[in-house]
Residue frames as qw, qx, qy, qz and C-alpha x, y, z in Angstrom:
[[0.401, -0.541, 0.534, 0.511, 82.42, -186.68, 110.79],
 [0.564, 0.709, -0.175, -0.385, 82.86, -185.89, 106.84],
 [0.824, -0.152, 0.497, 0.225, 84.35, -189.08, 105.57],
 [0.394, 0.674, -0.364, -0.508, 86.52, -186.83, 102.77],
 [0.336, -0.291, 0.844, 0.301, 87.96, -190.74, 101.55],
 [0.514, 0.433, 0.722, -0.164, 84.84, -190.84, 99.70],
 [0.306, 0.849, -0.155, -0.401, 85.45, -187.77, 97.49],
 [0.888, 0.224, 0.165, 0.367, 86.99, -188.14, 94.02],
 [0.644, -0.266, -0.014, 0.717, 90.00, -186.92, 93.06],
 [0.101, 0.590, 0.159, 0.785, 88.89, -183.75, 90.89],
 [0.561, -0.726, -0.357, -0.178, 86.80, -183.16, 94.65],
 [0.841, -0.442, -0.005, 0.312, 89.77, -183.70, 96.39],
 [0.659, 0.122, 0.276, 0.689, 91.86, -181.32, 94.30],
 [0.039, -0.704, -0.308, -0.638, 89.89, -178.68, 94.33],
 [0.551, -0.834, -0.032, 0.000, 89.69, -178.39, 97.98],
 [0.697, -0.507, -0.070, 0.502, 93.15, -178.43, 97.94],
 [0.315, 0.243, 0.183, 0.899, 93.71, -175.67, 96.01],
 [0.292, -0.752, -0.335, -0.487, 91.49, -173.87, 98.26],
 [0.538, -0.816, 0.001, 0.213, 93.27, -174.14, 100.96],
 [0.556, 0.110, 0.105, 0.817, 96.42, -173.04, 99.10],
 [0.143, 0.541, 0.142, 0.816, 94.54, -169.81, 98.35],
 [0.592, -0.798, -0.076, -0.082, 92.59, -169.73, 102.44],
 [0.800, -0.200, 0.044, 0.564, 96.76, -170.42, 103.44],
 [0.279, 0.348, 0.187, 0.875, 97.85, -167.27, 101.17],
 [0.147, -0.758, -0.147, -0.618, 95.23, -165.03, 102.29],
 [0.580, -0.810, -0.080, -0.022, 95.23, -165.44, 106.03],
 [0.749, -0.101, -0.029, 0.654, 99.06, -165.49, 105.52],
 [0.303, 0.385, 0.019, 0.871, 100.09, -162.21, 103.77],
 [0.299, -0.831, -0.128, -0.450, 97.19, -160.67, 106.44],
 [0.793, -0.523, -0.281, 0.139, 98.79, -162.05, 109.42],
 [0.554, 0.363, 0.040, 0.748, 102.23, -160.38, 108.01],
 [0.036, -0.583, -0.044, -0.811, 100.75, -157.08, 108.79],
 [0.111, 0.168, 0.667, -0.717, 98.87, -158.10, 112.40],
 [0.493, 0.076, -0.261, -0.827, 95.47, -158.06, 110.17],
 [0.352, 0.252, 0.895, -0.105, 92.66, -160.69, 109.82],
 [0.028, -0.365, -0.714, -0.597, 90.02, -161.48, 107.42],
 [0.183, -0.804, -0.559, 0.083, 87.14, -159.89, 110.07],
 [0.365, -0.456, 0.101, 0.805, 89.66, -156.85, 110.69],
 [0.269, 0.110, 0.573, 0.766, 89.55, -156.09, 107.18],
 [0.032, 0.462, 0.654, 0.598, 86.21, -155.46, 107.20],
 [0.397, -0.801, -0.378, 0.240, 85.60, -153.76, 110.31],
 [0.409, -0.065, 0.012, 0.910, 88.71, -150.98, 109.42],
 [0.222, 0.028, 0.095, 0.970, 87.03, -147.82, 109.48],
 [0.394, -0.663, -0.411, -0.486, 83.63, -148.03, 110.59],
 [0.405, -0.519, 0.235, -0.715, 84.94, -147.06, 114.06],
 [0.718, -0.174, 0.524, -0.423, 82.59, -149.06, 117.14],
 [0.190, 0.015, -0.943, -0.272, 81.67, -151.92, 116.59],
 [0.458, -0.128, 0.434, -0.765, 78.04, -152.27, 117.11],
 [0.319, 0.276, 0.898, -0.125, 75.64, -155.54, 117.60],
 [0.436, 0.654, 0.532, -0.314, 73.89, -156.21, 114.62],
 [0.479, 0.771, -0.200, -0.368, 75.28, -154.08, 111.95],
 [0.834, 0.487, 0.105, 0.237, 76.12, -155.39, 108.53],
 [0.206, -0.786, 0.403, 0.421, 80.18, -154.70, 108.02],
 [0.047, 0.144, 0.140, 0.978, 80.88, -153.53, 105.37],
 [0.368, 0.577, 0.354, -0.638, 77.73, -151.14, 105.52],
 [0.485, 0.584, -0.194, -0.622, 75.67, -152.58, 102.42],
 [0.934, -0.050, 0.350, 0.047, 77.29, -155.89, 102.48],
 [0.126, -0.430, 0.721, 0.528, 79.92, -157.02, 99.84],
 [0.770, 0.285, 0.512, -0.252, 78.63, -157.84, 96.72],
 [0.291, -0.173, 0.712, 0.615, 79.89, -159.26, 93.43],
 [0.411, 0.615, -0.123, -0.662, 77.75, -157.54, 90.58],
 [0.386, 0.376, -0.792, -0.288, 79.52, -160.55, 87.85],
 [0.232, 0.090, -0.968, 0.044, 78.58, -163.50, 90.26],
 [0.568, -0.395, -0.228, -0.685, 75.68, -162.07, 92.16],
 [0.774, -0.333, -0.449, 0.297, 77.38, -163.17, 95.84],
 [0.098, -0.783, 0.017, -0.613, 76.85, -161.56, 98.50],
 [0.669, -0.289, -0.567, 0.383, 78.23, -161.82, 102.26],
 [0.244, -0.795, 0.188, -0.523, 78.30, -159.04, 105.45],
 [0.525, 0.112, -0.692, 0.483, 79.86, -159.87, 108.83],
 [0.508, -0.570, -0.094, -0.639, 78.01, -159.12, 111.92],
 [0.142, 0.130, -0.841, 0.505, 78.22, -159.77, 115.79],
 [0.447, -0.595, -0.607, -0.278, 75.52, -160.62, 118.16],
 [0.266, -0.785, 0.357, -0.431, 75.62, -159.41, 121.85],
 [0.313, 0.485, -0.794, 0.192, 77.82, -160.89, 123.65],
 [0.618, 0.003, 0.606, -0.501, 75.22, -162.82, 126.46],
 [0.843, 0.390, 0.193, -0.317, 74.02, -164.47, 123.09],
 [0.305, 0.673, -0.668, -0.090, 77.49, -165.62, 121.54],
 [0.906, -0.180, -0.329, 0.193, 78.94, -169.12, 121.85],
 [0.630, -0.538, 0.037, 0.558, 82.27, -169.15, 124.06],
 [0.694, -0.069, 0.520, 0.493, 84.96, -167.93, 122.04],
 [0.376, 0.468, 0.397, 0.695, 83.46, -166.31, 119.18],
 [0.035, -0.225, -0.100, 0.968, 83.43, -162.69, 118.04],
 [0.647, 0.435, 0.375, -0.501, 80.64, -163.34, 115.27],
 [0.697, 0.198, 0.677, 0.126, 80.01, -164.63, 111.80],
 [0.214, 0.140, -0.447, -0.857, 79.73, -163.92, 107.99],
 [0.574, 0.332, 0.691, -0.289, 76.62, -164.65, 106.35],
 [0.100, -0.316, 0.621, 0.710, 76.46, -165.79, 102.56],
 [0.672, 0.408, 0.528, -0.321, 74.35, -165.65, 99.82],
 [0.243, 0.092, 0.742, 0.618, 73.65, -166.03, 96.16],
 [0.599, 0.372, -0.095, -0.703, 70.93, -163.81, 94.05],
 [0.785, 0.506, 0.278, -0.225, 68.94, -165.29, 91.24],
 [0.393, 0.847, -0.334, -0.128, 71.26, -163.78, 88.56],
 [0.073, -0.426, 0.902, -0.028, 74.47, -166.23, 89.84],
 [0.646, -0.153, 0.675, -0.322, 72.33, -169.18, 90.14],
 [0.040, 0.085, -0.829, -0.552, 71.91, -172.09, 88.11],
 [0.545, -0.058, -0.283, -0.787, 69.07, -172.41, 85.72],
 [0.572, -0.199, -0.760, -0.234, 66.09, -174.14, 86.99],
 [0.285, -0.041, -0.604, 0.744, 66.05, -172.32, 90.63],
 [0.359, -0.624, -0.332, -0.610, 62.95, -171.95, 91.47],
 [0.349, -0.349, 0.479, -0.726, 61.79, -170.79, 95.37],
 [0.152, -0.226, -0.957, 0.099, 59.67, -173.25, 97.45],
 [0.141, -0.490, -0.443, -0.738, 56.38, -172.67, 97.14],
 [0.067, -0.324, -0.774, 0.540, 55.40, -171.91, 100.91],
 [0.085, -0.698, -0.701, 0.120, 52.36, -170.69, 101.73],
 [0.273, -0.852, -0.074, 0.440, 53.61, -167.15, 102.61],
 [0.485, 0.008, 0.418, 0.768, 56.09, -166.80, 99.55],
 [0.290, 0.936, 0.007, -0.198, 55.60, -163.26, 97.73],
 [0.711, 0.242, 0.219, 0.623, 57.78, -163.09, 94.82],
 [0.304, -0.625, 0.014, 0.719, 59.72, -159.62, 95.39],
 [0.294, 0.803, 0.156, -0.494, 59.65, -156.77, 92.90],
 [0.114, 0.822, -0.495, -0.258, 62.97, -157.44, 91.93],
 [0.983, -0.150, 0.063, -0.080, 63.33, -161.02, 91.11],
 [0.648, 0.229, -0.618, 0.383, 67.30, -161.12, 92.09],
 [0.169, -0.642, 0.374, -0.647, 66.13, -160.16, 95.26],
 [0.925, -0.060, -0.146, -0.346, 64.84, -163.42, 95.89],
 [0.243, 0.507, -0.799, 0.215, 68.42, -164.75, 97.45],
 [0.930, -0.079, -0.360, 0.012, 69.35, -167.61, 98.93],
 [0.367, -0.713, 0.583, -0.130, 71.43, -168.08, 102.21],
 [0.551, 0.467, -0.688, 0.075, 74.44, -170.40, 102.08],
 [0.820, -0.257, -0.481, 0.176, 75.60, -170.86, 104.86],
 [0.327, -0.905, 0.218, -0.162, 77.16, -168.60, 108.22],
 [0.750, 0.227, -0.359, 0.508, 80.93, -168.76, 109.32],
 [0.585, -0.791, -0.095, -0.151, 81.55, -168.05, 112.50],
 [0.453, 0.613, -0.457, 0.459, 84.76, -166.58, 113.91],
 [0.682, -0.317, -0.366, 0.548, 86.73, -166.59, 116.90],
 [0.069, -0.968, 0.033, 0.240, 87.87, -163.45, 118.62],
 [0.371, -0.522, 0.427, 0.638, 91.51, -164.09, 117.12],
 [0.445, 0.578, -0.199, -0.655, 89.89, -163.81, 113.82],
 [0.139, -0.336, 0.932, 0.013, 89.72, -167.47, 113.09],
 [0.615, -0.135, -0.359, -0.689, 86.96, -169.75, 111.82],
 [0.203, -0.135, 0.892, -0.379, 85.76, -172.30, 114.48],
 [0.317, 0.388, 0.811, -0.301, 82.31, -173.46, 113.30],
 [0.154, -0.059, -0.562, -0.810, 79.68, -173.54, 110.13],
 [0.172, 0.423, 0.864, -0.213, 76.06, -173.19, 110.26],
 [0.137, -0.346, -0.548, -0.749, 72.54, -172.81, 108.52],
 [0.246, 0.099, 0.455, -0.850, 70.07, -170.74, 110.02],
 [0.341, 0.472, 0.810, -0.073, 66.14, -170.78, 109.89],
 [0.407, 0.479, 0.495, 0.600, 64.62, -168.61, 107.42],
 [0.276, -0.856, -0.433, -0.064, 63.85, -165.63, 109.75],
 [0.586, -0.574, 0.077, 0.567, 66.97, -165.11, 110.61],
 [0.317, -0.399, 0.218, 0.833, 68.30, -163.37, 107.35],
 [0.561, 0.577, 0.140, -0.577, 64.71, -162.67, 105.75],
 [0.217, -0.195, 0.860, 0.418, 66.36, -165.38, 102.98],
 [0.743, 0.072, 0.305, -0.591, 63.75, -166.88, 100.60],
 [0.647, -0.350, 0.658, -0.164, 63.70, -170.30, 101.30],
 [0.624, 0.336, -0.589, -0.388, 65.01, -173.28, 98.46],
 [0.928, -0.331, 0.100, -0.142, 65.45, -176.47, 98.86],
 [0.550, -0.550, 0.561, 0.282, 68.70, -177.89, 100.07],
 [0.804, -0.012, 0.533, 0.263, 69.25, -179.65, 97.13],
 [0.506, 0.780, 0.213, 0.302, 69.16, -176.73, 95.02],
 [0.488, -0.853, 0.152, 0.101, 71.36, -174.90, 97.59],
 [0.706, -0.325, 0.526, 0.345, 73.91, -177.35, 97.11],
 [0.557, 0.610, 0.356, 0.437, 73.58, -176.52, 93.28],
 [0.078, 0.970, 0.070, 0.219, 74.39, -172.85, 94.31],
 [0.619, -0.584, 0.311, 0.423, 77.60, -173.30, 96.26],
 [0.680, 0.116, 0.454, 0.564, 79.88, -173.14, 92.99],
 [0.215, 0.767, 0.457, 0.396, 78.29, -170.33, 92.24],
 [0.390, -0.899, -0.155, 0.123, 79.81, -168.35, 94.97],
 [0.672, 0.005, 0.018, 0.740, 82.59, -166.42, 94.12],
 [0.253, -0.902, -0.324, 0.132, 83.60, -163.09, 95.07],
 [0.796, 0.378, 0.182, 0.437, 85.73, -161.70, 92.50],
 [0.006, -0.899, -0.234, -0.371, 86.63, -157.92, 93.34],
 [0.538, 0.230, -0.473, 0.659, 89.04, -155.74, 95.32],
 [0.363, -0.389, 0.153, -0.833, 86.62, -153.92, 97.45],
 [0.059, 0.932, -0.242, 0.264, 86.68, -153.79, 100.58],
 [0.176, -0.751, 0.608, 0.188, 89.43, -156.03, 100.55],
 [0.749, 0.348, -0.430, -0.363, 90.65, -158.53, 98.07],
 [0.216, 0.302, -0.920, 0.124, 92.01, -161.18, 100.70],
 [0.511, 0.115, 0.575, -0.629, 88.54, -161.17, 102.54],
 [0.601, 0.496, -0.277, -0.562, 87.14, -161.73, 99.10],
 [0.757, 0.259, -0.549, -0.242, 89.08, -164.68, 98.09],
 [0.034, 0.197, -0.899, 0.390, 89.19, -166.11, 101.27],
 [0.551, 0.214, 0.671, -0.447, 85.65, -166.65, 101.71],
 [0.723, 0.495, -0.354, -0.327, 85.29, -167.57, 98.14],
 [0.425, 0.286, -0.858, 0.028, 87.79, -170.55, 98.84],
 [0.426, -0.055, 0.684, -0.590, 85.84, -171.27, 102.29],
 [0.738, 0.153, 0.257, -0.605, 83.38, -172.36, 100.51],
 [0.848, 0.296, -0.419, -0.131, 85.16, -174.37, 98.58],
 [0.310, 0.341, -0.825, 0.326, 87.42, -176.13, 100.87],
 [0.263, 0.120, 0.792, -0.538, 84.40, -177.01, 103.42],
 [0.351, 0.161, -0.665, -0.639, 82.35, -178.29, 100.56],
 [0.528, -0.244, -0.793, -0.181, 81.24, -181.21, 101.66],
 [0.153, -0.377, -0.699, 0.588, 80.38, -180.12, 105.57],
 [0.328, 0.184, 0.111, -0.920, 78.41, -177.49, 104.06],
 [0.397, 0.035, -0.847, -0.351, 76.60, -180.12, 101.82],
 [0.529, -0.305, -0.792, 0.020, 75.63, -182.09, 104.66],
 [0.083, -0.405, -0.561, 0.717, 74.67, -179.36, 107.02],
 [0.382, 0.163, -0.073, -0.907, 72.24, -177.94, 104.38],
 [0.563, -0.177, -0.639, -0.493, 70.56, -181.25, 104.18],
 [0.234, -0.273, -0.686, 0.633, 70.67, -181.47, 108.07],
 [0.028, 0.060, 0.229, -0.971, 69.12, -178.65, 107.58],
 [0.536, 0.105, -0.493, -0.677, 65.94, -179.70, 105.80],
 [0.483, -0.152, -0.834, 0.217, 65.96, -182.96, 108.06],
 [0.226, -0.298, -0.617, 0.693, 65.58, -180.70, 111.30],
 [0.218, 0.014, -0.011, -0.976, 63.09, -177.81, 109.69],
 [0.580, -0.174, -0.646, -0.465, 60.57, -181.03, 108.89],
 [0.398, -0.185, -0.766, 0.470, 61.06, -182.43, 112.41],
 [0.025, -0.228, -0.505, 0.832, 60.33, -179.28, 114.22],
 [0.334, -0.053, -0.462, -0.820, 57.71, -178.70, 111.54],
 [0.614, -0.211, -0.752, -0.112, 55.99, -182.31, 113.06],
 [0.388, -0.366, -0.713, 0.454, 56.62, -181.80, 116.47],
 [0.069, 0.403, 0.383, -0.829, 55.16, -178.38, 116.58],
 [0.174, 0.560, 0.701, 0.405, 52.23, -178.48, 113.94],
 [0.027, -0.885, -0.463, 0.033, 50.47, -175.33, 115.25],
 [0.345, -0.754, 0.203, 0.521, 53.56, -173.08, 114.56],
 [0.626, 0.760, -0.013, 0.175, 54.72, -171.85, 111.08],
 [0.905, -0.126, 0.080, 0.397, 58.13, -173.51, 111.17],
 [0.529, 0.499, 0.172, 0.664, 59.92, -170.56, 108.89],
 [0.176, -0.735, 0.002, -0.655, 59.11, -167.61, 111.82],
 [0.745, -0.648, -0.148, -0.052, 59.34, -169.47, 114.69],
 [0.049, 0.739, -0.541, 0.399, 61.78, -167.21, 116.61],
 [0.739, -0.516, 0.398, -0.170, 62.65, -170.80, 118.89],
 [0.889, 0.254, 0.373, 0.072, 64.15, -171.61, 116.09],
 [0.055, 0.924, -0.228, -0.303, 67.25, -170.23, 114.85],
 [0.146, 0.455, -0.790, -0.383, 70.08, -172.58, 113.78],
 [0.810, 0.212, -0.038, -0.546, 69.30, -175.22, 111.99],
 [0.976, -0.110, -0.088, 0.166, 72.37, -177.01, 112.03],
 [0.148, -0.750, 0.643, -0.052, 76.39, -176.09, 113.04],
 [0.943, -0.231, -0.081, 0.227, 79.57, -177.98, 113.08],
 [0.297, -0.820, 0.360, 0.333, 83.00, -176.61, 114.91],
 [0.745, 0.618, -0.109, 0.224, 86.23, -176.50, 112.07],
 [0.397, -0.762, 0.247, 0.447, 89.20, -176.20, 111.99],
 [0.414, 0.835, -0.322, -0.162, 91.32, -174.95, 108.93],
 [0.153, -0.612, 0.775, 0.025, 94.56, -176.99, 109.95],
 [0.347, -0.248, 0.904, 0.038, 92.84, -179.95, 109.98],
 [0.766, 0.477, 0.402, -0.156, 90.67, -180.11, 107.27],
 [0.436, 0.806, -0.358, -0.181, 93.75, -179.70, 105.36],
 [0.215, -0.326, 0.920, -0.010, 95.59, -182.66, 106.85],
 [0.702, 0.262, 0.564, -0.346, 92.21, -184.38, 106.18],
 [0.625, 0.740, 0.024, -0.248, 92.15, -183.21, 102.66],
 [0.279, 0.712, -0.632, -0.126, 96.12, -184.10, 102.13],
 [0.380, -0.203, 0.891, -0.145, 95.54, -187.45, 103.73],
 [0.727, 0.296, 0.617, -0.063, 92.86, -188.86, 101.51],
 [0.620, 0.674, -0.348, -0.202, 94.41, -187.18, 98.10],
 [0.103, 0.486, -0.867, 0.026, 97.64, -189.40, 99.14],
 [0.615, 0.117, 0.776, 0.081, 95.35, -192.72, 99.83],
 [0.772, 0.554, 0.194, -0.245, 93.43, -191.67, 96.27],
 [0.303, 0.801, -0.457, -0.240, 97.02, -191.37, 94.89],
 [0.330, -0.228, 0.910, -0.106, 98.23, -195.19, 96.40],
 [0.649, 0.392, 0.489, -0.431, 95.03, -196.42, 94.90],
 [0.556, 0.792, -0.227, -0.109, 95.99, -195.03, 91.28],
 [0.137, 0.748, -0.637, -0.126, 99.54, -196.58, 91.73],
 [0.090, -0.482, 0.871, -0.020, 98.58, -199.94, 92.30],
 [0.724, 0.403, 0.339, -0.444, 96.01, -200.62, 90.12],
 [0.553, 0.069, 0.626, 0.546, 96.93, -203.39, 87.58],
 [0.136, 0.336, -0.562, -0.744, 97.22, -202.86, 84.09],
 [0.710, 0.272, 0.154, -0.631, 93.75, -203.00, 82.48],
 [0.563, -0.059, 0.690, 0.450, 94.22, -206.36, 79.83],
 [0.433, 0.537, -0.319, -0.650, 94.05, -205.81, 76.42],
 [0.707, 0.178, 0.656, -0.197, 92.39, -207.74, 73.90],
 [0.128, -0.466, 0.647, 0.589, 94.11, -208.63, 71.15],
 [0.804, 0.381, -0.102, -0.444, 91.69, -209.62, 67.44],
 [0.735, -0.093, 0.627, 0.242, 93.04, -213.02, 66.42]]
């Protein structure tokens, strides 16, 4: 459990103006019968396991964030869900001083913004709902691989600025990330916690390929109530501020 009472108030202000703008988007879609997974699935027809919707991903050229939506088969789903987004960040968006970990296997790519970085996965419901965040192992989206703490330096960095191919999908997962800030935080250093572990307990396996290995960490959400969360500790930070004395003041003889 994400103790938000710990967050300061700029922290605590920001997420809530993220979920004003997650609130607005799933709102004006819902208006129509639409969703944020809808959007991106209009007009390709089937659906098939595996493909990237849009075809080509979405990508912001200005911020250099990228995200696609994809299903698994359905024997390999949790309950419930339909499937997920997966986000990243190029080179080009990132802040300076991002450098790859140096594994063993690391080839630095032709292109060096190709060199991305997975966030983090969001994982719907069939009613087109988010129910759960998680980070995967590096096999899963051919990612190459920082460390968490620089990760966490790349969240801010995600923003998805653009009307294509649709501008509520857009700034809804742009506010996701901000409004589940901190659970991503602490599920990309989970994440790093649990690749060393399995790293120890299985020494004769190269931790980053091992297909027995896929998430790295998850936790279920819920939109409704990390917004009560988030309106319940701005009102204690706001009690806090109102009944703090008056600093003294020190008058010069």
């Amino acid at each position: 459990m994400i103790e938000l009472s710990e967050l300061s108030r700029d922290e605590l202000q920001a997420m809530s103006e993220a979920a004003r703008e997650v609130r607005l988007c799933q709102r004006v879609l819902a208006k129509t019968g639409d969703t944020v997974v809808g959007e991106l699935l209009r007009g390709h027809g089937t659906l098939y396991e595996w493909r990237h919707y849009p075809p080509g991903d979405v990508y912001d050229a200005e911020y250099h964030a990228q995200y696609y939506y994809h299903c698994h088969p359905e024997d390999e789903r949790p309950d419930g869900e339909h499937g997920h987004f997966h986000t990243f960040l190029r080179p080009l968006g990132m802040p300076p001083g991002m450098e790859p970990v140096p594994l063993r296997d690391y080839e630095e790519p032709d292109n060096p913004n190709d060199a991305l970085s997975h966030l983090v996965g969001i994982a719907m419901d069939v009613a087109g709902q988010p129910v759960r965040l998680f980070t995967t192992n590096r096999w899963v989206t051919g990612e190459t691989w920082y460390a968490a703490d620089d990760v966490i330096r790349m969240l801010d960095g995600f923003t998805v600025d653009h009307a294509r191919p649709s501008w509520p999908a857009n700034r809804w997962i742009t506010a996701m990330m901000r409004l589940f800030r901190p659970q991503i935080l602490s599920l990309l250093q989970e994440r790093d916690r649990t690749i060393a572990a399995w790293s120890d307990r299985h020494p004769d396996a190269w931790v980053y390929e091992d297909r027995t290995l896929e998430v790295t960490s998850q936790i279920l959400i819920s939109v409704e109530e990390q917004i009560a969360a988030v309106d319940h500790a701005l009102r204690g930070v706001r009690r806090r501020s109102s009944v703090l004395p008056e600093p003294p003041r020190f008058v010069a003889p």
